[in-house]
C-alpha positions in Angstrom: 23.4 -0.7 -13.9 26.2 2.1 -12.9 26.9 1.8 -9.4 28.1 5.2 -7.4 31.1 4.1 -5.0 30.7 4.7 -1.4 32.8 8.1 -0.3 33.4 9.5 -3.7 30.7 12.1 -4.1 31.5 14.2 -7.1 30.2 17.7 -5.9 32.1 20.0 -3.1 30.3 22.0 -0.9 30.9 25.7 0.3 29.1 25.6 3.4 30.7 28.1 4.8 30.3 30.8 2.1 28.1 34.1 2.5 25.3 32.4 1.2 24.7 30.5 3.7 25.7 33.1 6.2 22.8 35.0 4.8 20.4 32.2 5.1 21.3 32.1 8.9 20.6 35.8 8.9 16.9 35.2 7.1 16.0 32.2 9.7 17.6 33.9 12.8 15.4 34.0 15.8 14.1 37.6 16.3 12.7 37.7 20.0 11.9 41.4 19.7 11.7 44.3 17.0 15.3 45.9 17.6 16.7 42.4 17.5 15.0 42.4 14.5 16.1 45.4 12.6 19.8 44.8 14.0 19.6 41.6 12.1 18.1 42.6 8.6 20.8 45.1 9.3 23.8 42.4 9.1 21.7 40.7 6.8 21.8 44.4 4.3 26.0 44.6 5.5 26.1 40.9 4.1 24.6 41.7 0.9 26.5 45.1 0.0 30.0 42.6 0.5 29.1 40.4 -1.6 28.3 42.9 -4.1 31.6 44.3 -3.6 33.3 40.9 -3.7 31.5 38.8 -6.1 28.7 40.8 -8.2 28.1 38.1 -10.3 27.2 35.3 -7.8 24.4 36.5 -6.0 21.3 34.1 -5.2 18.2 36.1 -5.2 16.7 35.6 -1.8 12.9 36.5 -1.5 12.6 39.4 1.1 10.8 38.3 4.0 7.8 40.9 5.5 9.4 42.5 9.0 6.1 41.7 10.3 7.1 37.9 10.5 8.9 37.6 14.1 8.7 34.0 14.8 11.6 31.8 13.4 9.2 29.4 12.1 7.2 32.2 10.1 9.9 33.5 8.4 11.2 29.8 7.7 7.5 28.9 6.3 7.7 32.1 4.2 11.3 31.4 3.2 11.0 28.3 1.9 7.4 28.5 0.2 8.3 32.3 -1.7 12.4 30.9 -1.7 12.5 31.0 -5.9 10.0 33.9 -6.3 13.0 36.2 -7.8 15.0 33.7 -9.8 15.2 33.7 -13.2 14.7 30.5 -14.8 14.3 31.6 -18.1 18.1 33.1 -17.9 20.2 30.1 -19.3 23.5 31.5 -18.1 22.2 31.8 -14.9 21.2 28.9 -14.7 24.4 27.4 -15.2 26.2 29.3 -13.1 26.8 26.4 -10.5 27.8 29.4 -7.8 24.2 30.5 -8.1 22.0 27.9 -9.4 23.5 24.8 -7.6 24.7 26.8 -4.3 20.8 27.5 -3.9 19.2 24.1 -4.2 21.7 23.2 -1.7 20.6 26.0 0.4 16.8 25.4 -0.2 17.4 21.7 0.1 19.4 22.2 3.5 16.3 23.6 4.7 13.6 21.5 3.4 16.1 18.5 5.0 15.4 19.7 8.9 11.4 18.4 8.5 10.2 21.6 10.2 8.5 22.4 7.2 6.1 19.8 6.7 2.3 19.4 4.6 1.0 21.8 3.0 3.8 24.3 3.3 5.8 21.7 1.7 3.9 21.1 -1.1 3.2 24.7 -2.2 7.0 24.9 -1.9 7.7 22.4 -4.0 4.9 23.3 -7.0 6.1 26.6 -6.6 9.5 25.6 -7.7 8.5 22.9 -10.0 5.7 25.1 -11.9 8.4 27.6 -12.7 11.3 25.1 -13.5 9.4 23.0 -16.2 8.1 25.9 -18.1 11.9 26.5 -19.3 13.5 23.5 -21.1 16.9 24.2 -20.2 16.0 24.8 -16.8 13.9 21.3 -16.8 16.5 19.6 -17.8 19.5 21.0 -15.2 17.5 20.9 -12.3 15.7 17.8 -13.0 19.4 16.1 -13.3 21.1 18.6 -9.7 17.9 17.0 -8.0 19.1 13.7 -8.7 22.2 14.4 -7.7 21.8 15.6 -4.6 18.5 13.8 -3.0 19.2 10.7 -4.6 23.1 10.0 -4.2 23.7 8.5 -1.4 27.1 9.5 -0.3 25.0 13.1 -1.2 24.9 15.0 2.2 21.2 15.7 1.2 20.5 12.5 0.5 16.6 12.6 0.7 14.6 9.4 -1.3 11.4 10.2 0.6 11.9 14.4 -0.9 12.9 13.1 -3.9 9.9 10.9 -4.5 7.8 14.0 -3.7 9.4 16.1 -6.6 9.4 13.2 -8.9 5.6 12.5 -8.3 5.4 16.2 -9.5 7.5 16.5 -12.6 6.0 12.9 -14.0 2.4 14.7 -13.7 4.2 17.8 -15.3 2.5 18.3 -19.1 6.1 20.3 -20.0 8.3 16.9 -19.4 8.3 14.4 -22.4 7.1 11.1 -22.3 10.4 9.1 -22.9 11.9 11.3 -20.0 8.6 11.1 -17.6 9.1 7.1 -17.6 12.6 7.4 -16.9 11.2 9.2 -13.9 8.4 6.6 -13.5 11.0 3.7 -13.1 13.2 5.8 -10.3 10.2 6.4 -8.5 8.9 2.7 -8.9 12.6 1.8 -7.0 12.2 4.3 -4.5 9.1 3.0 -3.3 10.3 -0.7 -2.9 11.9 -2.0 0.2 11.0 1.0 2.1 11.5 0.9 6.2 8.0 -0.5 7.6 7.6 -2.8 4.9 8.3 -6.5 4.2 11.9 -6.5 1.8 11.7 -8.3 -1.5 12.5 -11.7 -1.4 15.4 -13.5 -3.5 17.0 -16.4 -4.1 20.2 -16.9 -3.3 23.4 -19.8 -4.0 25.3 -21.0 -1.0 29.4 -21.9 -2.0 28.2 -25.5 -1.8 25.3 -24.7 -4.6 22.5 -25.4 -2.3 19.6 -22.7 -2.8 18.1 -20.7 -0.1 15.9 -17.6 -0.3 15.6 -14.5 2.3 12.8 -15.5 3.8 13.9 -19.4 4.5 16.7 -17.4 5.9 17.0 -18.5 9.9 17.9 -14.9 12.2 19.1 -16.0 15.5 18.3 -12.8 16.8 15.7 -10.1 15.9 17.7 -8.1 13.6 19.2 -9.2 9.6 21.7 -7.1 7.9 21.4 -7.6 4.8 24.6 -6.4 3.0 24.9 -6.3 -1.3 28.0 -6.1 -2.0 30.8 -6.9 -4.8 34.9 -7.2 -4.1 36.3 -6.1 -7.1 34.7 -2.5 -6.1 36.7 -0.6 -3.5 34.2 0.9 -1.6 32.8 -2.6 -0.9 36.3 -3.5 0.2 36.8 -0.8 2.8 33.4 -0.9 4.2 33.5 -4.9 4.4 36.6 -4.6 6.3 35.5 -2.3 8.6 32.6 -4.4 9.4 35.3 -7.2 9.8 37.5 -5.5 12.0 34.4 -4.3 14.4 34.3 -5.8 17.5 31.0 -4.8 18.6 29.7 -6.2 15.2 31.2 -9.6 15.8 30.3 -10.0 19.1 26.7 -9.0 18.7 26.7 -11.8 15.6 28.1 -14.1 17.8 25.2 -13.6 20.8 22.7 -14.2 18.5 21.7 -10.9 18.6 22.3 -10.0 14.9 22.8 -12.4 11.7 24.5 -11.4 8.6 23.8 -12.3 5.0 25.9 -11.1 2.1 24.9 -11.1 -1.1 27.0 -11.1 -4.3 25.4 -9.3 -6.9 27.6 -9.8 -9.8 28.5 -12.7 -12.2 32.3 -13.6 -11.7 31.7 -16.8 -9.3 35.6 -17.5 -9.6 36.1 -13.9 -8.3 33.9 -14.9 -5.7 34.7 -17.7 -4.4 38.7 -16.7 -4.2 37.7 -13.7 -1.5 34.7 -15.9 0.5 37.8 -16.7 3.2 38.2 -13.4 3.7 34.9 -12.9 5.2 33.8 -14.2 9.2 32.6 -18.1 9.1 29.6 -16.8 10.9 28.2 -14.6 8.1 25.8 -16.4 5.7 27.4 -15.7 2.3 25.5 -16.5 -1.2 25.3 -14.9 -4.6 22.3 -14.4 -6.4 23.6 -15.0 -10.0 22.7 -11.7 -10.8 19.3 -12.1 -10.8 18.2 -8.9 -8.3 19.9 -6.6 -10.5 18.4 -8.0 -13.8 15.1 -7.5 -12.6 16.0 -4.6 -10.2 14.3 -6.7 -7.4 16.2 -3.8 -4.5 18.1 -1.0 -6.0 21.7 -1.2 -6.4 22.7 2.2 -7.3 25.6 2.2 -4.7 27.4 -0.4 -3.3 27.5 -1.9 -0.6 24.0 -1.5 -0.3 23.0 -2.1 3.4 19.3 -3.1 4.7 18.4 -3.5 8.3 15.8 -5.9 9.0 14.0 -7.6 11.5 12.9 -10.9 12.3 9.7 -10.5 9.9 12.2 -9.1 7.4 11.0 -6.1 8.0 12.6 -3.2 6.6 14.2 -1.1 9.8 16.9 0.7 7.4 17.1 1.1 3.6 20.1 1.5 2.0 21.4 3.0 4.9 25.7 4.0 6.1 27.2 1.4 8.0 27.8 3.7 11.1 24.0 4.3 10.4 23.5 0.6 11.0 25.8 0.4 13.9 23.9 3.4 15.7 20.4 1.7 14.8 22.0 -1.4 16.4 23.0 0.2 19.4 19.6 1.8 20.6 
């Protein structure tokens, strides 16, 4: 299984550019009609300059009716009508990464507040997917920039419980070809396990003095488990295991009981592993699971270090969540 290193997400992000200016403009709150006109105004003065400065990287916005005042009406309307005048059938357009992949970062910068929600959702997101998986080349871009930015997790739109939405449509989609469609099955399959509010997936797991434990024998002292996946020949697993070795507030919350800590090694050098077990805290349980989760893809490994919050129960509380996630969670 490739894993994604922590911090190293491949895309850059312009967030700053007129686009977005313009969809600031679109979602702007319009408290009366002149306020109103004097923003489509600035929205128009937006437009003509990027005409005049880059003609050939326009996203095609969907005009929203002057009769929508509220914010949340012309958001609603924004996001459901927000592909309406984009050509999917135009392959160079489509991979023009200044139109195409600038606007599912837009639409998915939106979608990510969760003030559009049910049924508006849905018809946005059939809306998009009935027009994307008519065109093959279109299928096949998007399907793969979805991936990328919903279900990366050093992705700033990191999204699995989006993503699982738009998978459950595209697998249901009579345009995408079987082979692909369970490609799509098994994501979604790994998506849906572990998820916060249910019980995590339990594993057995090798002490350094070969005795066998699984996570649920695992003892908490307190009411909360991190559960950290990890492996040290891979450098984002270094930096973020050192930070949690250096945190003071970590340690002394392991040390009150509060919070236990078991690292798992996922991979199969045991000599590897055993030379860097003195690098990490005494009170940390530390085991390796002889690569058994990742053979049968028990918890999904796509990025390491992979970090679960759970409780007592072994509840899921966080799933594959930032450190500075967990230390927030952990702070409340």
């Amino acid at each position: 299984m490739n894993k994604i290193k922590k911090n190293t997400y491949p895309f850059k992000w312009s967030q700053l550019n007129l686009l977005g200016g313009c969809i600031l403009i679109l979602l702007g709150n319009f408290s009366c009609s002149y306020r109103a006109q004097e923003k489509e105004k600035s929205l128009e003065d937006r437009r003509v300059i990027q005409q005049q400065v880059e003609p050939q990287v326009l996203f095609p916005y969907p005009e929203i009716p002057a009769m929508l005042i509220r914010p949340d009406e012309r958001e609603t309307y924004l996001v459901v009508h927000y592909w309406d005048n984009f050509n999917f059938a135009d392959t160079l357009l489509i991979n023009n990464k200044n139109v195409t992949e600038q606007g599912v970062a837009d639409y998915l910068a939106i979608l990510g507040k969760g003030t559009v929600k049910g049924e508006d959702l849905k018809e946005s997101l059939e809306n998009f997917c009935n027009r994307l998986e008519q065109q093959a080349h279109a299928r096949k871009v998007l399907l793969q920039i979805m991936e990328n930015y919903l279900y990366n997790p050093n992705s700033p739109f990191y999204n699995e419980e989006l993503y699982a939405l738009f998978l459950e449509r595209m697998i249901n989609s009579k345009y995408v070809d079987a082979v692909r469609k369970s490609s799509l099955q098994f994501r979604l399959q790994l998506i849906k396990r572990n998820t916060p509010g249910h019980k995590a997936t339990d594993f057995v797991y090798y002490l350094p003095d070969g005795s066998k434990c699984t996570l649920y024998q695992t003892k908490i002292r307190g009411n909360r488990l991190l559960l950290v996946f990890y492996d040290p020949e891979c450098s984002s697993c270094h930096e973020v295991m050192q930070e949690m070795v250096r945190d003071n507030l970590l340690k002394q919350a392991v040390e009150t009981g509060y919070l236990t800590i078991l690292a798992i090694y996922t991979e199969g050098n045991l000599e590897v592993w055993k030379h860097t077990l003195d690098k990490l805290p005494e009170e940390w349980i530390v085991g390796c699971d002889r690569e058994v989760i990742k053979e049968h893809t028990l918890y999904d490994l796509k990025a390491m270090p992979s970090l679960y919050l759970l409780d007592a129960d072994k509840i899921v509380l966080l799933k594959d969540a930032s450190y500075n996630k967990i230390c927030r969670e952990l702070q409340d």
